[in-house]
C-alpha positions as CSV (number, residue, x, y, z in Angstrom):
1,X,33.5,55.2,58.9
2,X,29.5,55.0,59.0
3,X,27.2,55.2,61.5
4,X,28.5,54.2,65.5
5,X,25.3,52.6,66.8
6,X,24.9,51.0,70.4
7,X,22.9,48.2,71.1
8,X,21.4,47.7,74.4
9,X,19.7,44.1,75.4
10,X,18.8,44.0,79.4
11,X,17.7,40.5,81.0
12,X,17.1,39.3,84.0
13,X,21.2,38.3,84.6
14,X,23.1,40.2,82.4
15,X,23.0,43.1,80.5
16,X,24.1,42.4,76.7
17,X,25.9,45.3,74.8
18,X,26.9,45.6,71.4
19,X,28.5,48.6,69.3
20,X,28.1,48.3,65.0
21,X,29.5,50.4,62.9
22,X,26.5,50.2,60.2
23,X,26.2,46.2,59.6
24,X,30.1,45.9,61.0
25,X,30.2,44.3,64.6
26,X,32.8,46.2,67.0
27,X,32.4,45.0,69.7
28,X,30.0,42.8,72.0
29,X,30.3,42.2,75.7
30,X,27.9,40.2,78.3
31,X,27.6,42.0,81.5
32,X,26.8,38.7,83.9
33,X,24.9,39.6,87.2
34,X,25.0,37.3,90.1
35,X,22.0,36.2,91.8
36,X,23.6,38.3,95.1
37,X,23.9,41.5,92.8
38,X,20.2,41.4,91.8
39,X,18.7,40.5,95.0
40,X,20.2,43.8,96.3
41,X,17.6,45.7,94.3
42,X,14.0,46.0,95.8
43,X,12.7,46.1,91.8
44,X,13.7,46.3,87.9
45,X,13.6,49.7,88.2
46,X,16.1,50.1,90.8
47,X,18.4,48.5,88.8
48,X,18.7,51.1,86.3
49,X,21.5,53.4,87.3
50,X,23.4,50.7,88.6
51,X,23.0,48.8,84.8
52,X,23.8,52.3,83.2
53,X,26.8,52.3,85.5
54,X,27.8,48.8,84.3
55,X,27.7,49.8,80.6
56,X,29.8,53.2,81.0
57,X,32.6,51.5,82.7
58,X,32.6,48.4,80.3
59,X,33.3,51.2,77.0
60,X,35.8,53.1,79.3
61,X,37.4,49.7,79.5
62,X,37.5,49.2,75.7
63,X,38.5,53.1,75.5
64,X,35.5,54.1,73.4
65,X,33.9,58.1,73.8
66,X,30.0,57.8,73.4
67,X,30.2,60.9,71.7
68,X,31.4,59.3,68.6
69,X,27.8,57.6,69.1
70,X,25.0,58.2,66.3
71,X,22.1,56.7,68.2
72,X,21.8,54.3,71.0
73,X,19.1,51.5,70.5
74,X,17.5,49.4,73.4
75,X,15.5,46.2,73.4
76,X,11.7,47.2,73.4
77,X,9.8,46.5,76.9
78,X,6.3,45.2,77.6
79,X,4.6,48.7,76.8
80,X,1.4,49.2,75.3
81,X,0.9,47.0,71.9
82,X,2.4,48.8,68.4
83,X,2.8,47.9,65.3
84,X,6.3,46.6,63.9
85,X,9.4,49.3,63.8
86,X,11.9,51.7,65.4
87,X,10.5,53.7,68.3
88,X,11.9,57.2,69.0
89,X,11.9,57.0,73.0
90,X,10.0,60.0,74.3
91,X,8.7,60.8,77.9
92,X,5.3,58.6,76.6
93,X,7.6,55.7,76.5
94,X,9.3,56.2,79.6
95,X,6.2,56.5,81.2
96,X,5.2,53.1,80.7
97,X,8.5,51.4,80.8
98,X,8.5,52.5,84.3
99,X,5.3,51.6,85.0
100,X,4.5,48.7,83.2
101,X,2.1,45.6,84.2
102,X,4.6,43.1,84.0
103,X,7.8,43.4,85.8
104,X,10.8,42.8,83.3
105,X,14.0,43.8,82.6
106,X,13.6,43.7,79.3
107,X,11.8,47.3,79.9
108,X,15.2,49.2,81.1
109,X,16.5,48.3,77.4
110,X,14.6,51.9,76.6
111,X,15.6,53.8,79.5
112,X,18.9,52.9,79.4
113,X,19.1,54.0,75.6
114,X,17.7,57.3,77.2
115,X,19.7,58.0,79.5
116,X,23.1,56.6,77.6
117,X,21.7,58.9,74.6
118,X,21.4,62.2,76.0
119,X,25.0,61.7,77.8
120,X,26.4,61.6,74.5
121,X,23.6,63.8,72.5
122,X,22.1,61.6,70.1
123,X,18.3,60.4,70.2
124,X,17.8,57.1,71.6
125,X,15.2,54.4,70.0
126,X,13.6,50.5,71.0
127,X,12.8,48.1,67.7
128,X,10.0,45.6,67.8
129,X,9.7,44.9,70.8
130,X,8.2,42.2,72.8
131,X,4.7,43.6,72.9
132,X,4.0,43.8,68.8
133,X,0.5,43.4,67.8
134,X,-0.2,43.8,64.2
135,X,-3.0,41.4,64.3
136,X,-6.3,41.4,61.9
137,X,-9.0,41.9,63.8
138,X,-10.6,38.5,62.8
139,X,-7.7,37.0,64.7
140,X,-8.6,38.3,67.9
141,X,-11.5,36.9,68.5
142,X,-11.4,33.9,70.8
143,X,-14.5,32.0,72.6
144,X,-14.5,34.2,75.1
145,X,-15.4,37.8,75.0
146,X,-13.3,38.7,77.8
147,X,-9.8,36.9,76.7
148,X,-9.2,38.2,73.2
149,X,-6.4,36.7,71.4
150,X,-3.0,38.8,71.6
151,X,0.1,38.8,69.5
152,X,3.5,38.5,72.3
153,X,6.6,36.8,71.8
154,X,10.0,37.5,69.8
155,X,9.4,40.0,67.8
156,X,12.8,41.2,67.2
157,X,14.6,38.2,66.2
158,X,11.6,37.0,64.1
159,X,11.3,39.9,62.0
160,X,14.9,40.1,61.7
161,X,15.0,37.0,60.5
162,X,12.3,37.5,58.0
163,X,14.4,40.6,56.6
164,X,17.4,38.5,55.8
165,X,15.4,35.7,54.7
166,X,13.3,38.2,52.6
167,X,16.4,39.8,51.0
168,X,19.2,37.0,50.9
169,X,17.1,34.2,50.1
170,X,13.5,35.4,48.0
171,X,15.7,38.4,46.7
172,X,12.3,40.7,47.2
173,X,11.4,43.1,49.6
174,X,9.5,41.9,53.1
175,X,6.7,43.7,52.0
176,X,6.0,41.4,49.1
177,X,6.4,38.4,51.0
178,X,4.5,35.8,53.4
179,X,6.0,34.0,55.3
180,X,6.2,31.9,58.6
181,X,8.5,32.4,61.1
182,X,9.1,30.0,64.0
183,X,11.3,31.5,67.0
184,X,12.1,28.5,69.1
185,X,14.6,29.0,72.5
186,X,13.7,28.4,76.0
187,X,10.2,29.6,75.0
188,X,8.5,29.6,71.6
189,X,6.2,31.8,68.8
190,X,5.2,31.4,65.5
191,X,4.6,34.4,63.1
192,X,2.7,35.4,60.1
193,X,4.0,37.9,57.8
194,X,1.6,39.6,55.3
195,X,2.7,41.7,52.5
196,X,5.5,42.8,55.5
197,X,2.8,42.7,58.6
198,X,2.7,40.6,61.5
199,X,-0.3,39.5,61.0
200,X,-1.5,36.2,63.3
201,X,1.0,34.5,65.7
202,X,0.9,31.4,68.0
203,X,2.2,31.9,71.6
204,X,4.2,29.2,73.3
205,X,0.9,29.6,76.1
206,X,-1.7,29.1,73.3
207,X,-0.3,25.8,71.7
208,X,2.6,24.2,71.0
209,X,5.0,23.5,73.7
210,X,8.9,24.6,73.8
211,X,11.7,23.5,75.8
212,X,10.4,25.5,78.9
213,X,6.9,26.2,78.4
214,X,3.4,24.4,78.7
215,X,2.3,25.0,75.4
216,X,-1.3,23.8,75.9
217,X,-4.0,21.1,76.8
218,X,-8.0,20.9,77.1
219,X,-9.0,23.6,78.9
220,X,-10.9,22.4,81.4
221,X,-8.0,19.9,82.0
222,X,-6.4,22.8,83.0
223,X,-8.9,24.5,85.1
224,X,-9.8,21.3,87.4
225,X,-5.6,21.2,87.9
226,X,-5.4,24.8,88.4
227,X,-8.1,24.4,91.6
228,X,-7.2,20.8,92.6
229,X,-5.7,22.1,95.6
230,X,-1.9,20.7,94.7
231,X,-0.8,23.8,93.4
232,X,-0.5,27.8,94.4
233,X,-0.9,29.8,92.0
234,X,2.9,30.6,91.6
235,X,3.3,26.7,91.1
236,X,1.0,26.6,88.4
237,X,2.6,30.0,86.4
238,X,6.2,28.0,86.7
239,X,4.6,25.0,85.5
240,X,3.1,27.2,82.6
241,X,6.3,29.2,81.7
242,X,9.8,28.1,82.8
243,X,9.1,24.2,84.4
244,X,6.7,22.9,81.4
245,X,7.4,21.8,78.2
246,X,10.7,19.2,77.5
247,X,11.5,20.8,80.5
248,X,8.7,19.0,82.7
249,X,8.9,15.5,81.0
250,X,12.7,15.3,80.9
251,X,14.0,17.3,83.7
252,X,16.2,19.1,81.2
253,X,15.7,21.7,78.5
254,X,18.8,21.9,76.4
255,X,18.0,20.3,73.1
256,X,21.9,19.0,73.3
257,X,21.5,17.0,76.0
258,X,18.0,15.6,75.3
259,X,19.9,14.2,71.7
260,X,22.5,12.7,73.9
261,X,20.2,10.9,76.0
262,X,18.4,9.9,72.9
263,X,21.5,8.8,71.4
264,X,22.2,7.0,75.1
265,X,18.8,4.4,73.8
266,X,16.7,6.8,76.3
267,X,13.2,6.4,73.8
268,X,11.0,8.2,76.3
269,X,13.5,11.5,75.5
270,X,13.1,10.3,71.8
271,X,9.3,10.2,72.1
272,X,9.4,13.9,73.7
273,X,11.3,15.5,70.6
274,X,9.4,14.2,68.3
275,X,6.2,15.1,70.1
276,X,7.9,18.7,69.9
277,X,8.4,19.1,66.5
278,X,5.0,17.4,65.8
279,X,3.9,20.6,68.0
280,X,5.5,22.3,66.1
281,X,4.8,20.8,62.4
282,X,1.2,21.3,63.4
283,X,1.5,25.1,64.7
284,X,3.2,26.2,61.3
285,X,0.5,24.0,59.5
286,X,-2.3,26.4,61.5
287,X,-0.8,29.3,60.3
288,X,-0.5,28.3,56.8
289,X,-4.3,27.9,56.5
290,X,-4.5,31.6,56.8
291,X,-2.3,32.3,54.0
292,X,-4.8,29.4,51.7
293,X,-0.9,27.5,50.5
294,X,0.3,30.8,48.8
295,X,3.6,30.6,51.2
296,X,7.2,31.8,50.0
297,X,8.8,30.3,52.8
298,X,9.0,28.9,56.7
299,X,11.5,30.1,58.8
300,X,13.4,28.1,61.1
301,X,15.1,30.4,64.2
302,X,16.1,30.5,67.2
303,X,19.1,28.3,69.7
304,X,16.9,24.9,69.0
305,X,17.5,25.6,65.0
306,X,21.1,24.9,65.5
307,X,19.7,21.0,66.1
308,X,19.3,19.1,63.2
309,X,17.9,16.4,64.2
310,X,14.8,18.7,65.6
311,X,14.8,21.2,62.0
312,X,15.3,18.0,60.1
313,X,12.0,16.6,61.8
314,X,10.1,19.5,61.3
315,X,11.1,19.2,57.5
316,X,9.7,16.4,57.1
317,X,6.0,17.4,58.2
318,X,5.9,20.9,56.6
319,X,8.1,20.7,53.3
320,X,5.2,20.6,51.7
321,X,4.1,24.2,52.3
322,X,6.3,25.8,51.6
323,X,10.7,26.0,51.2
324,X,12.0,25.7,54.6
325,X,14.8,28.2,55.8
326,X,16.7,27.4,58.8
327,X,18.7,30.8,60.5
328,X,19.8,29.5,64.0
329,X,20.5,31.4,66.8
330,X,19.1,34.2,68.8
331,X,20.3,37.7,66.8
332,X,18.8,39.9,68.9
333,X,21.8,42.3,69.1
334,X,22.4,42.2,65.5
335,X,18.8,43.2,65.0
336,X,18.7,45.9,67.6
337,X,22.0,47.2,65.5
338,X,20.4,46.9,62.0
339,X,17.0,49.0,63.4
340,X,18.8,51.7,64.0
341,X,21.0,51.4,60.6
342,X,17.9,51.2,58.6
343,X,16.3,54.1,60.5
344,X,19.4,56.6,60.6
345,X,20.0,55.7,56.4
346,X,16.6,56.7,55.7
347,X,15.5,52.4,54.7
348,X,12.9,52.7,57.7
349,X,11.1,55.7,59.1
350,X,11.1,56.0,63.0
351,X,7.3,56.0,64.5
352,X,6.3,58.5,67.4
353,X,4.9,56.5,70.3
354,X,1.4,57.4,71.6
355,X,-0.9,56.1,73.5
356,X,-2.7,52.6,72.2
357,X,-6.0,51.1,71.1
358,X,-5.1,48.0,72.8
359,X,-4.8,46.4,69.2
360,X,-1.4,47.4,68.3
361,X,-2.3,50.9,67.0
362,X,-1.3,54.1,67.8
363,X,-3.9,56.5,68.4
């Protein structure tokens, strides 16, 4: 028997839980939350012994001892920007879980891990989360001084995904790879990887739109609608993340049921999917100016890669550039998992978290 690592991935109405032994599943559970549960809670971090409660009882249930744990691993929050890796989580951390910006529950993935840790006396860790910035500093710069560019989005899965892409598929390390990964679910990013560094990413609010976000338009398009006097400015961050995209043409987001109304003769739904993965075709093609057509691959991730209709468009625009590798679905449990493995057999070094430059480095 190897390594007993849990997996810890907190969202805004469940709490996901996963146990590996090594690279072998165990077990998985979704801990569903009703609106009425939540809304008992004044904040995210009210929640937290409550969540912890939820996950203790659930392994009593399948008559598992967290002291047979080795580590406990928790999705990363919306800290301060870091490079890619596992994070050790120390008082630094906890900190700014508690007290970050932006109000997520994504940032009780670490202090769960904590907490769930020292019950059972092992060291708890976060991988890539949300917030990793490993951006060149020629890719910050924007037009305006005061919004530099910044690197957000799904981390986890992407570099997961260029792991096993890396290893099953180029049969080289990530580190001598560059590739381009495209993470497309409710919302969207697209990755660079350099020589094993995220290097340059597009944000689902920078460019191309996904199923439930804006993407964007001409700026000052966006400004005159932003003070036309129609909208608050909670109805124009809705219409930017979570009511834009296919989302805002369609009235519907699932990719499953825009290709039934497609195949229903519905061509304005037709016209929308193809304007996505033209979005799309065009994002990846941005990004592949950077590496100047030395590409080993594009990566093709996400719940929307399980559509084929959608991959099989973006194909046809971006073949060109490079081999095109679809892994569908959203691994983020698996990837949590295989963190930790690499970091407790010695394949990846944990990082100390400190305070930040603001540019993804640790100071």
């Amino acid at each position: 028997m190897g390594y007993k690592i849990l997996a810890i991935n907190p969202g805004s109405t469940s709490t996901k839980v996963a146990l590996y032994d090594e690279e072998r599943p165990l077990l998985e559970l979704n801990l569903r939350h009703s609106t009425e549960e939540i809304s008992r809670f004044a904040g995210v971090n009210d929640q937290l012994d409550w969540r912890r409660g939820l996950i203790l009882s659930a392994l009593r249930e399948e008559a598992f001892d967290i002291r047979n744990l080795s580590a406990v691993i928790g999705r990363g929050g919306l800290i301060r920007p870091i490079p890619a890796g596992v994070y050790e989580v120390n008082s630094r951390m906890r900190y700014d879980l508690r007290n970050a910006q932006m109000k997520h529950a994504c940032n009780l993935g670490g202090l769960l891990a904590a907490q769930i840790a020292h019950m059972a006396g092992v060291k708890a860790y976060i991988a890539d989360p949300p917030v990793v910035d490993e951006m060149d500093d020629v890719a910050r710069v924007s037009g305006l001084p005061e919004l530099p560019r910044k690197m957000q989005g799904h981390a986890l899965n992407c570099r997961a995904m260029a792991i096993r892409c890396a290893d099953e598929v180029l049969h080289k390390p990530l580190a001598d790879c560059r590739l381009i990964v495209l993470h497309l679910g409710g919302g969207g990013s697209c990755r660079l990887f350099v020589d094993g560094r995220m290097v340059d990413c597009v944000r689902d609010d920078e460019w191309m739109f996904a199923p439930k976000r804006f993407g964007g338009a001409a700026m000052q398009d966006v400004v005159t609608l932003c003070y036309s006097g129609k909208y608050t400015y909670e109805e124009m961050r809705r219409k930017i993340r979570g009511r834009g995209g296919m989302y805002a043409h369609l009235g519907v987001s699932d990719c499953r049921v825009i290709e039934q109304m497609i195949n229903d003769g519905d061509e304005h739904a037709a016209l929308i999917l193809d304007a996505q993965a033209y979005q799309i075709a065009k994002t990846i093609g941005l990004l592949s100016i950077v590496l100047k057509g030395d590409c080993d691959a594009i990566i093709l991730t996400g719940g929307l890669a399980y559509s084929e209709l959608l991959t099989g468009k973006i194909k046809d625009y971006v073949g060109f550039i490079a081999p095109v590798c679809v892994l569908a679905g959203e691994t983020e449990m698996e990837a949590l998992a295989l963190g930790g493995v690499r970091m407790l057999t010695g394949e990846e070094q944990p990082n100390v978290y400190h305070a930040s430059d603001g540019k993804g480095k640790n100071k």
